[in-house]
C-alpha positions as CSV (number, residue, x, y, z in Angstrom):
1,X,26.0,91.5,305.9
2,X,22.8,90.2,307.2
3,X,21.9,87.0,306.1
4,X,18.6,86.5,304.1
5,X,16.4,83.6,303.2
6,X,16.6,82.4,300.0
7,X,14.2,80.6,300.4
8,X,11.9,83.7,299.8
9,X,10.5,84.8,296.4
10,X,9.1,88.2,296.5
11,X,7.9,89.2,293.4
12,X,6.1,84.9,292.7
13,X,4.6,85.6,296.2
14,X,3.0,89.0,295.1
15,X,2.1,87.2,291.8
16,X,0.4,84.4,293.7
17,X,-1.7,86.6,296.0
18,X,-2.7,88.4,292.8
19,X,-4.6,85.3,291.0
20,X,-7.0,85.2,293.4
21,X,-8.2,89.2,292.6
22,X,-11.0,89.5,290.7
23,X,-11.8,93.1,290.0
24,X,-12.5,94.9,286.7
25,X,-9.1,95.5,284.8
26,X,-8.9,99.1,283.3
27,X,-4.7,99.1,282.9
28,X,-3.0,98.0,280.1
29,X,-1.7,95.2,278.9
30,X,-5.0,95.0,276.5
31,X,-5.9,91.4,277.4
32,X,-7.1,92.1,280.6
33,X,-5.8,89.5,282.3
34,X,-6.5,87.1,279.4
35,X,-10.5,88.4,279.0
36,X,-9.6,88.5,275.1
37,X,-7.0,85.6,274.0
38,X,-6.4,84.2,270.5
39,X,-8.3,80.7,271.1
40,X,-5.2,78.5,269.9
41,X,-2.9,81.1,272.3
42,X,-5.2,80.6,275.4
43,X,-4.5,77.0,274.8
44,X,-1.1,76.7,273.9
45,X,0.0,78.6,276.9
46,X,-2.9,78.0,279.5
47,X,-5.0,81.1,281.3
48,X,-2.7,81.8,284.5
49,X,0.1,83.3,282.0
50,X,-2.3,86.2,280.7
51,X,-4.1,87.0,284.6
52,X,-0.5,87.1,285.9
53,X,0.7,89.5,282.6
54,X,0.5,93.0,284.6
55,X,1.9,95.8,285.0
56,X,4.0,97.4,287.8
57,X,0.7,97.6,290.0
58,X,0.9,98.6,294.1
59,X,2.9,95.9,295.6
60,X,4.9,94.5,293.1
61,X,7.3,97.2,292.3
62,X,8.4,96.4,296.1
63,X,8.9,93.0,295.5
64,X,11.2,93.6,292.6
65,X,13.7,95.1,294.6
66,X,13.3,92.9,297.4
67,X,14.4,90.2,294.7
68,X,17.2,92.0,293.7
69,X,18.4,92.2,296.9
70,X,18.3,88.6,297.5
71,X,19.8,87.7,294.4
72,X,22.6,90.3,294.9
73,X,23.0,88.2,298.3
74,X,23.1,85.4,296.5
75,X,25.2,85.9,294.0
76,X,28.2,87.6,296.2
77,X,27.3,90.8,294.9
78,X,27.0,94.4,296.2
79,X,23.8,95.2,294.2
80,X,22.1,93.3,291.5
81,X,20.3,94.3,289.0
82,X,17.0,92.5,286.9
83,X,16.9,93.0,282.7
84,X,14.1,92.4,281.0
85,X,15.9,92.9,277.6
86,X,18.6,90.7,277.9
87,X,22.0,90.3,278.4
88,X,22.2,92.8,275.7
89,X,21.3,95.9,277.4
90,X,23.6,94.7,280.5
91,X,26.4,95.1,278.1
92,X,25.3,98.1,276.9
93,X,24.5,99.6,280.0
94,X,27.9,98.5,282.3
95,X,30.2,100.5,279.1
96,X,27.4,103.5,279.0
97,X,28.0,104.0,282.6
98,X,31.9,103.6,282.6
99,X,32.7,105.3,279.5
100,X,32.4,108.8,277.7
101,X,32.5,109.4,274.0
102,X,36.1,109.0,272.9
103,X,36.8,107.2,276.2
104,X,39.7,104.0,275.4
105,X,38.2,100.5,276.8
106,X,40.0,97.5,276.3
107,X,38.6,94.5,275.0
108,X,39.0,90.9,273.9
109,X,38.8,90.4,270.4
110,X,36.4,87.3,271.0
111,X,33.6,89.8,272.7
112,X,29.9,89.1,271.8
113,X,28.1,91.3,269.2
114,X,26.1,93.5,272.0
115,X,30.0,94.7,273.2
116,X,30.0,96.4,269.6
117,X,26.5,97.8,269.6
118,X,27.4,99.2,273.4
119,X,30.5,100.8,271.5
120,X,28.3,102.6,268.9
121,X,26.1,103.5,271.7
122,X,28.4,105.1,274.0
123,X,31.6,106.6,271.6
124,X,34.2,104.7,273.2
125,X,37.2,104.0,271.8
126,X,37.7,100.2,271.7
127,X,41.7,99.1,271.9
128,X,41.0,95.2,270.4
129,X,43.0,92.4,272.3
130,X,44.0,89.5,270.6
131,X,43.2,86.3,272.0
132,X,44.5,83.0,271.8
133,X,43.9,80.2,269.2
134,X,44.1,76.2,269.5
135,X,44.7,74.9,266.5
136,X,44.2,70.9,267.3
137,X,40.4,72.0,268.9
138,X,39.8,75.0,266.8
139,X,39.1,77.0,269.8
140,X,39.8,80.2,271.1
141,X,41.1,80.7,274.5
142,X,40.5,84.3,275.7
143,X,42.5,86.7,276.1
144,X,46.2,86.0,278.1
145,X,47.5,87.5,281.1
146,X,50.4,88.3,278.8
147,X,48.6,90.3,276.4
148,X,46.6,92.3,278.9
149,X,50.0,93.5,281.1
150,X,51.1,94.6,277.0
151,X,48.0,96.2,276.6
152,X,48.3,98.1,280.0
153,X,51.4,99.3,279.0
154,X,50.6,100.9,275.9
155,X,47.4,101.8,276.6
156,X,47.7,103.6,280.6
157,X,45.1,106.1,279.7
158,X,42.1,103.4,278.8
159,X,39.5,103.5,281.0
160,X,38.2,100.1,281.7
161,X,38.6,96.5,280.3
162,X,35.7,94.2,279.5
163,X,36.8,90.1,279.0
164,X,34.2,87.7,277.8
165,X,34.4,84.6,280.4
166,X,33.0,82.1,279.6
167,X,33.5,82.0,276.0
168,X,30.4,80.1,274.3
169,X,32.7,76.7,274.2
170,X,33.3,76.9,278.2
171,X,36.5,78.5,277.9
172,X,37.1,80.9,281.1
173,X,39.8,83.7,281.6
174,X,42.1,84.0,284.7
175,X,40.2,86.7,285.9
176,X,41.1,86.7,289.2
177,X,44.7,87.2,287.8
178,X,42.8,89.7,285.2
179,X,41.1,91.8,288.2
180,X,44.1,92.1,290.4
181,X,46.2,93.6,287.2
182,X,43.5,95.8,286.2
183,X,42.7,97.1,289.8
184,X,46.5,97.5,290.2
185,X,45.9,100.0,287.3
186,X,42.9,101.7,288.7
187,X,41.2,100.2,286.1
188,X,37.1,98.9,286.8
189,X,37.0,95.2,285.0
190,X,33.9,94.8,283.2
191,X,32.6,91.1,282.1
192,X,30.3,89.6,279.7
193,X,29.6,86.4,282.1
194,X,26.7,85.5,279.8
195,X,27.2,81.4,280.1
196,X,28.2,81.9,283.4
197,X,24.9,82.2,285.6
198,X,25.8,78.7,287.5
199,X,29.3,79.1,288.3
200,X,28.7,80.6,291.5
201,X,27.0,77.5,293.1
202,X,29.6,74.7,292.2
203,X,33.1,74.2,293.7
204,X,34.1,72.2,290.4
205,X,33.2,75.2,288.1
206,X,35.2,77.7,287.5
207,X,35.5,80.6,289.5
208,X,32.9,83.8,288.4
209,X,33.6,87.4,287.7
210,X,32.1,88.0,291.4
211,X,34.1,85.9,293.2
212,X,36.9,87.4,291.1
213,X,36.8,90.7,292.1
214,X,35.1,91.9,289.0
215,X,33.3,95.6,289.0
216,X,30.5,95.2,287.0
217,X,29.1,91.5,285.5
218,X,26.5,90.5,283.1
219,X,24.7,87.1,283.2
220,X,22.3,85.4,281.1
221,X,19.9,83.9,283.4
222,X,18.2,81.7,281.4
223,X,20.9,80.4,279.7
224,X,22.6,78.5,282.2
225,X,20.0,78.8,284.9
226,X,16.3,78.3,284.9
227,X,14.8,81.9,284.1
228,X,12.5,82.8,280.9
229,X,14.4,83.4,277.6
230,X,15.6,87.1,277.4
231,X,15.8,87.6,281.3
232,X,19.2,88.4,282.7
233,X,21.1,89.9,285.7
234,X,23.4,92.4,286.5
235,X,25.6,92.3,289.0
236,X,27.7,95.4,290.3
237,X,31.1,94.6,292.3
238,X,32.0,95.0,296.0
239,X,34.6,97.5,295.1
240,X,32.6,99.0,292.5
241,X,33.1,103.0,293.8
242,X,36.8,102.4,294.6
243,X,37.5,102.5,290.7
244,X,35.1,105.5,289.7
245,X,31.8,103.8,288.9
246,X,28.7,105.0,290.7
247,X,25.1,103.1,291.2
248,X,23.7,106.2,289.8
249,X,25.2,105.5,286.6
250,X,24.4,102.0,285.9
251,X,20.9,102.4,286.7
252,X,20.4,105.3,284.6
253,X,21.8,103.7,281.5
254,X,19.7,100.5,282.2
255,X,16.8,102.8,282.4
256,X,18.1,104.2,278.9
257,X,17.9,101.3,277.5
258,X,15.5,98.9,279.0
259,X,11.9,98.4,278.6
260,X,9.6,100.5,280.2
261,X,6.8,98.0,280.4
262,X,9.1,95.3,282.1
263,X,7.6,92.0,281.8
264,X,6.2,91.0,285.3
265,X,6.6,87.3,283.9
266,X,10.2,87.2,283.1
267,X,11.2,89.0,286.5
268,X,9.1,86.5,288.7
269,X,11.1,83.6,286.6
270,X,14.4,85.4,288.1
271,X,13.4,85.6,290.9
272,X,12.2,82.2,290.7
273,X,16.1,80.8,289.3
274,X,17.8,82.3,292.0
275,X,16.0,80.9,294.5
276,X,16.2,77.3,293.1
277,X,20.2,78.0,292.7
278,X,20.9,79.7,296.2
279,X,19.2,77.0,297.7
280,X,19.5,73.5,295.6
281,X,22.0,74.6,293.0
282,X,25.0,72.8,294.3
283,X,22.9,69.6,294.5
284,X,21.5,69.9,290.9
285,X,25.0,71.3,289.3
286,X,26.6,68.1,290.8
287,X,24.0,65.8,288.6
288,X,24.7,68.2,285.4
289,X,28.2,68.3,285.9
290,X,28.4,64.3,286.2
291,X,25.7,64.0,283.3
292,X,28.1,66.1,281.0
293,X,31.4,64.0,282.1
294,X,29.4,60.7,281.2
295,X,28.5,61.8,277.9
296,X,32.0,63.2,277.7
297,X,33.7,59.8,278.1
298,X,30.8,57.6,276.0
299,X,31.3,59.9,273.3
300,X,35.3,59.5,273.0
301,X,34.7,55.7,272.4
302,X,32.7,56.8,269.3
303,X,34.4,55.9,266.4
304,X,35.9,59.4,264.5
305,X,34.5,61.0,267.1
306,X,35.9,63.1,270.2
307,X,35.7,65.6,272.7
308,X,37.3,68.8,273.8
309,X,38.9,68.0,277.2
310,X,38.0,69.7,280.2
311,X,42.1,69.7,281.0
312,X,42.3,72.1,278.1
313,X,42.8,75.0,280.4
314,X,42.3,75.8,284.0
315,X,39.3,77.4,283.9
316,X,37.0,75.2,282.2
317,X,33.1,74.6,282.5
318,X,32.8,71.2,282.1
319,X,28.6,71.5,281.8
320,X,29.5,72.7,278.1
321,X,30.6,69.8,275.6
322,X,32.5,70.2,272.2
323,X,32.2,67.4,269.8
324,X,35.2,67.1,267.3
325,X,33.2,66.2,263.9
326,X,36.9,66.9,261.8
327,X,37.2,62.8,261.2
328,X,33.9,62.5,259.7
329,X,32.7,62.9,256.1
330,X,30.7,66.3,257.1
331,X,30.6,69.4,258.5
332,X,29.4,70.5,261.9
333,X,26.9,73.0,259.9
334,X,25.4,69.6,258.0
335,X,25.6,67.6,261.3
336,X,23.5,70.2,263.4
337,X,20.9,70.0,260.5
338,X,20.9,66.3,260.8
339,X,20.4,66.2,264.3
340,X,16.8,69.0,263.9
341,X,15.5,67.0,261.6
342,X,16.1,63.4,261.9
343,X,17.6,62.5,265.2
344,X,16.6,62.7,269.2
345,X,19.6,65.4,269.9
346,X,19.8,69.7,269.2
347,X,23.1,70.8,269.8
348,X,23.5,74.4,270.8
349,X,25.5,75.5,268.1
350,X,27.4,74.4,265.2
351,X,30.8,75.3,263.7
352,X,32.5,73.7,260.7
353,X,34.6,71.4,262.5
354,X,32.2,71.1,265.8
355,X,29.0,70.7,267.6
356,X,28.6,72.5,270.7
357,X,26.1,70.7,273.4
358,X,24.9,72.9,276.7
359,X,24.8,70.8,279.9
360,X,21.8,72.5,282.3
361,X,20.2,72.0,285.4
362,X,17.5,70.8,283.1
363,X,19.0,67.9,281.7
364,X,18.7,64.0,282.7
365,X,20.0,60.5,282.2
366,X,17.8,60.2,278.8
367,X,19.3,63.4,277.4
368,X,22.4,61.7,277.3
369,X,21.4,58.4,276.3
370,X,20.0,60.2,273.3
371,X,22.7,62.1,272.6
372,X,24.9,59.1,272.5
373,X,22.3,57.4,270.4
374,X,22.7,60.4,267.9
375,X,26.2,61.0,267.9
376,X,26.7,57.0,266.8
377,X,24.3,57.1,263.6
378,X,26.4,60.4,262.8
379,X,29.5,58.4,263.0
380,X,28.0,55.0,261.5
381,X,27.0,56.8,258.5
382,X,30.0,59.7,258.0
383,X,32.6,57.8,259.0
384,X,34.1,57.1,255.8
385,X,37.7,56.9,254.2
386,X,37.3,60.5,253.3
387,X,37.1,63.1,256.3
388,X,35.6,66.4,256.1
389,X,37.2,69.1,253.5
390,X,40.7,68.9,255.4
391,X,41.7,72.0,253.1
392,X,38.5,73.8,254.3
393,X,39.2,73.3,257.9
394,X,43.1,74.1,257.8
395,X,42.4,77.3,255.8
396,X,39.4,78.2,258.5
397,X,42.5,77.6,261.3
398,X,44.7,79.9,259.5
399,X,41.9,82.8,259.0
400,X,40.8,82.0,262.7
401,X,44.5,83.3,263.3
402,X,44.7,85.9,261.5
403,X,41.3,87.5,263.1
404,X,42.2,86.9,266.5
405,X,45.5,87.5,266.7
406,X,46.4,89.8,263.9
407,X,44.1,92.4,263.9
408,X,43.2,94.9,261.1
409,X,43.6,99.1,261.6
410,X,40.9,100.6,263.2
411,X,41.1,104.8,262.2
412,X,37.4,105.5,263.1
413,X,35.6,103.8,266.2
414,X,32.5,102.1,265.8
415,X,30.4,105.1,266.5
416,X,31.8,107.4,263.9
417,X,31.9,104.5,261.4
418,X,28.0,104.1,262.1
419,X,27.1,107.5,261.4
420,X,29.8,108.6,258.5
421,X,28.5,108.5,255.2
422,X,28.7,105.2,253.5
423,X,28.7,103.6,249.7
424,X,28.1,100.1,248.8
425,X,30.9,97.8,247.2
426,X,31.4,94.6,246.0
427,X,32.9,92.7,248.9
428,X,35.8,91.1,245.9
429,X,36.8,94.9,245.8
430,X,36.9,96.1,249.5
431,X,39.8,95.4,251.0
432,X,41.6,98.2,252.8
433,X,38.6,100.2,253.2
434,X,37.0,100.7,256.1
435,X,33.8,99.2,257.0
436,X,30.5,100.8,258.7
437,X,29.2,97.1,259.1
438,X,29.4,94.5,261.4
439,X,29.3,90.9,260.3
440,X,29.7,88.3,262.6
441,X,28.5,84.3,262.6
442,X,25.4,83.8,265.1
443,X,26.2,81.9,267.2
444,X,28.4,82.3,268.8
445,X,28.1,86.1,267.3
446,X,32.2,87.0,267.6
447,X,32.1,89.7,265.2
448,X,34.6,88.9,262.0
449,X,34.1,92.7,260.5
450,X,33.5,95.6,262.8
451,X,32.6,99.8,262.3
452,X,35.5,101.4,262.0
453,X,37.9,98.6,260.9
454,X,39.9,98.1,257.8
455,X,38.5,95.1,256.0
456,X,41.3,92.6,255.4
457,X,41.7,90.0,253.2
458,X,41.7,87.5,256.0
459,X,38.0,88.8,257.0
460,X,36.5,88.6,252.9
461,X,37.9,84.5,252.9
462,X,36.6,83.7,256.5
463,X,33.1,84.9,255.6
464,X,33.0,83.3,252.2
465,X,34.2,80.0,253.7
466,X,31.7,80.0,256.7
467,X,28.9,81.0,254.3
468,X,29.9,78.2,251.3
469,X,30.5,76.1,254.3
470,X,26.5,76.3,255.3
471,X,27.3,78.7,258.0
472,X,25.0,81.6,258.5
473,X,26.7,85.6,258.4
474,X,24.3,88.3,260.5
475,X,24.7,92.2,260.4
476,X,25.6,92.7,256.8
477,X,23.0,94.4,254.9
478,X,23.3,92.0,252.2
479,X,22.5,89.0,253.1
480,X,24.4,87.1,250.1
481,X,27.9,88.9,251.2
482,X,28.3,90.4,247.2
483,X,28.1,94.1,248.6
484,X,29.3,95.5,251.5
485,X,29.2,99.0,253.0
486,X,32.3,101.0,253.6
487,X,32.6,104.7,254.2
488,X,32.3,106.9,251.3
């Protein structure tokens, strides 16, 4: 393959060349070029942001895909694609073009919300793997090798698999393992690589779906990189046509489902993040990843307090940090609200036993030295003779168990369940019905109920606990959890 500079960014080159044109603006967006600007907008954000706000005019349409192409070189990829809607519709799009209505597709239990939504989009028939659980961390671990070869064997006529890796705690699969099982199967190997943007540039990370062998990939970009908030790639597989998938497809589903006024903005910041990984990544990762390892080790000296290792299983990102909150008098829901408001640290999500923190690119020496700072008063003022609700955080494990591993009947899929006539019901009465709902805690947004599934007991106590816990319960159309809709 021909080696190209990364060094090159297309589409901020054309945008550069395109401040200095001054000529009457009769496209949309309405703004022209920030001619008519809410005053306090114009100076939040500065003037450059509006001129540079176009559409696809002559000459930057080119540089998108030239971008693409670089960032597919980049990346290890065979062709790469730019989303302007998220990861979201890169998960939507990757099961739209590799599965037909009625279609099976394997899938870990632990997949993100967007996996169901692509489900109800597309018909498939999702075949739900369990994953496994750590009790001591209170952390799932992805689906095993183990439970994929069972799968496989029961399941010979499914069309693809899609594995979440990373997981939102820095918990990778063995996808290499994964891919070469799959592929011995015929079978394309989808992944949600969502918090896995940076793996590619760093030896000590773990390996990405890429390098794996994976068909199709989707990354969140600005998660774990440097791009705008809701920009994300897709990434299509070296040996993409060997197992049935075509270009054709994928684009036509991302065109489905994506914007047709892509924001000129959030592609220039892609294309922008790639080139500041393909060409200093490995330099910067090596600061993060030693910036997260110190706060690692300062924090297990806290008193109550500690971290999940980065031993805990081969393929772990160190850049993401779990803090253990279990020995202190408070949950991780009460803990993240006392970090927002009255400390110099945000974590990126809460659960009841944990704070999450998100090692970046972005991140320096101060970030840490507040976090420690932060973590310290937590402990000075929660670390009393009475731990958090021990009862709470056992019966959490158990359900946790139960979800992952033990999952409910699922006689409709998630499609069908959408559009089948529904009733509402008290949530005390609906166990063994099926639900038309999904309700999952955001983040990490792990669905707890999906379309199609038979509501368990298990699912009715884990979404009471997490919301009398100070957790917070999206998809439900009742936003107290006292009704819920099941098919009529």
């Amino acid at each position: 393959m021909e080696q190209l500079d990364q060094s090159q960014a297309p589409i901020l080159n054309a945008l550069q060349s395109y401040l200095a044109i001054d000529q009457a603006a009769f496209y949309m967006p309405g703004h022209k070029r920030g001619n008519c600007i809410d005053p306090q907008l114009d100076e939040l954000l500065g003037s450059n942001i509006f001129k540079l706000d176009l559409p696809e005019l002559p000459g930057l349409e080119d540089t998108i895909a030239q971008a693409e192409t670089l960032a597919a070189a980049a990346y290890g990829a065979k062709q790469t694609r730019f989303l302007v809607n998220g990861s979201t519709i890169g998960v939507q799009a990757i099961v739209l073009a590799t599965c037909q209505p009625g279609d099976k597709i394997l899938v870990g239990r632990n997949c993100h919300r967007s996996v169901i939504s692509a489900l109800i989009l597309s018909g498939a028939r999702p075949i739900y793997l369990p994953t496994s659980y750590n009790t001591e961390f209170d952390l799932d671990l992805g689906v095993s090798i183990h439970t994929l070869k069972q799968a496989l064997a029961k399941h010979s006529d499914a069309r693809a698999i899609l594995i979440t890796s990373p997981n939102y705690f820095g918990v990778g699969a063995e996808l290499k393992e994964m891919v070469a099982i799959a592929h011995a199967h015929h079978l394309p190997v989808l992944v949600d690589e969502a918090h896995g943007a940076h793996l590619h540039f760093h030896p000590d990370l773990p390996i990405d779906a890429i390098a794996a062998g994976a068909d199709l990939v989707v990354q969140s970009t600005h998660k774990m990189a440097t791009s705008l908030t809701q920009s994300s790639i897709l990434h299509c597989g070296n040996s993409l046509n060997e197992y049935g998938l075509e270009l054709e497809a994928i684009d036509a589903a991302i065109n489905l489902l994506q914007s047709t006024s892509p924001s000129i903005l959030l592609l220039a910041s892609l294309d922008a993040a790639r080139r500041q990984m393909a060409t200093t990544g490995h330099k910067l990762l090596d600061r993060t990843i030693e910036l997260a390892n110190q706060a690692r080790s300062q924090i297990d000296h806290i008193l109550n307090l500690r971290t999940i290792p980065a031993s805990i299983t081969a393929n772990f990102d160190p850049t993401r940090l779990t803090v253990m909150l279990d020995r202190l008098a408070l949950t991780g829901f009460d803990a993240d609200q006392i970090l927002l408001d009255s400390l110099d640290a945000v974590a990126e999500m809460p659960t009841l036993s944990q704070l999450v923190f998100a090692f970046s690119i972005g991140n320096r020496n101060d970030d840490v030295d507040k976090l420690v700072r932060s973590l310290q008063v937590l402990s000075d003022q929660y670390s009393q003779s009475r731990s958090m609700d021990q009862s709470a955080l056992e019966s959490k494990q158990d359900l946790m168990i139960q979800i992952l591993t033990k999952l409910p009947r699922s006689p409709l899929t998630p499609r069908e369940a959408f559009f089948a006539k529904s009733k509402r019901v008290r949530l005390n009465t609906a166990i063994g019905k099926i639900s038309t709902e999904l309700a999952y805690a955001y983040p990490p947004g792990i669905p707890i109920l999906c379309p199609g599934e038979e509501i368990t007991k298990a699912a009715i106590e884990f979404l009471r606990l997490l919301k009398s816990s100070g957790g917070v319960i999206n998809g439900c159309s009742d936003p107290e959890l006292e009704m819920i809709m099941v098919i009529a």
